[in-house]
C-alpha positions in Angstrom: -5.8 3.4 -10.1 -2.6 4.3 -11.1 1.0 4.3 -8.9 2.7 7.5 -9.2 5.0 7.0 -6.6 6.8 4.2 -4.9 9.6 4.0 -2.4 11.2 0.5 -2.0 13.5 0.1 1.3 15.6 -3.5 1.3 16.3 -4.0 5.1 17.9 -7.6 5.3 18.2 -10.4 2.6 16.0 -13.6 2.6 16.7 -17.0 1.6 14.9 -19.6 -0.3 12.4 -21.2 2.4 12.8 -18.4 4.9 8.2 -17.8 5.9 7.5 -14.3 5.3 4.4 -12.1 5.8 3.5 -9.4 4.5 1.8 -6.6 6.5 -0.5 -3.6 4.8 -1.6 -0.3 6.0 -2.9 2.8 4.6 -1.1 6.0 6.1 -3.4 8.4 4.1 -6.5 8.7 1.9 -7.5 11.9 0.1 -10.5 12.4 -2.3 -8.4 11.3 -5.0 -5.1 9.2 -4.1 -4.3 6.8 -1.1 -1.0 6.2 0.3 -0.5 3.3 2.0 2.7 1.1 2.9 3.4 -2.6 2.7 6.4 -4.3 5.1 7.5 -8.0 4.4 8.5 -9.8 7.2 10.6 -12.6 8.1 8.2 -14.7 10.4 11.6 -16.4 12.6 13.1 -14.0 14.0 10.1 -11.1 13.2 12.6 -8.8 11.2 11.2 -6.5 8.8 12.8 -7.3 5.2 11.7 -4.9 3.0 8.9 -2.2 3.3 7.1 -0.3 0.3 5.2 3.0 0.7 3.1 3.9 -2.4 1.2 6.5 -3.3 -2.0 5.7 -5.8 -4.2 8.1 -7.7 -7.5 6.9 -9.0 -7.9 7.8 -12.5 -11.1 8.4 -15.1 -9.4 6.8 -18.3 -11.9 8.3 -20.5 -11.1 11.6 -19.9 -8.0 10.8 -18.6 -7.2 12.9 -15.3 -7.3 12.3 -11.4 -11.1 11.5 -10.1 -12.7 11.2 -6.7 -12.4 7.5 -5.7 -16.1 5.7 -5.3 -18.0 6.1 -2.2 -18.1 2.9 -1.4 -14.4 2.1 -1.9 -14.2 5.6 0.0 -16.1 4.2 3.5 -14.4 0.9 2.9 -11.2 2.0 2.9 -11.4 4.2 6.4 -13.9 1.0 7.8 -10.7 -0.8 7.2 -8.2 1.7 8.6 -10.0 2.4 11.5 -10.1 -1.6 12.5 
């Protein structure tokens, strides 16, 4: 897998010993790429901090261009999306 595209949004600043989480989803999978978005929270108040979105492509490095992603990480991926 490779990134080829990443948008990082600061929201609010944290400080040292603030309790963060950090909450994943994926917004799309295609045969080849996933997009999916990450959000870090601050756990008192719940305020979103910063969110990523990222696009991934999976990639066959010997011959090095864009492949179908596994089956298996394929089902696992929606198995997890649609939970």
């Amino acid at each position: 897998m490779a990134a080829v595209e990443q948008t990082i949004q600061y929201k609010r600043e944290l400080m040292a010993g603030d309790l963060i989480t950090i909450h994943s989803s994926v917004l799309e999978l295609k045969e080849k790429s996933i997009r999916f978005l990450h959000e870090m929270r601050k756990q008192d108040p719940d305020e979103i901090a910063a969110t990523t979105t990222l696009m991934a492509v999976h990639l066959d490095t010997a011959v090095r261009r864009a492949c179908a992603l596994p089956a298996i990480v394929d089902a696992r991926i929606r198995e997890l999306s649609a939970s």
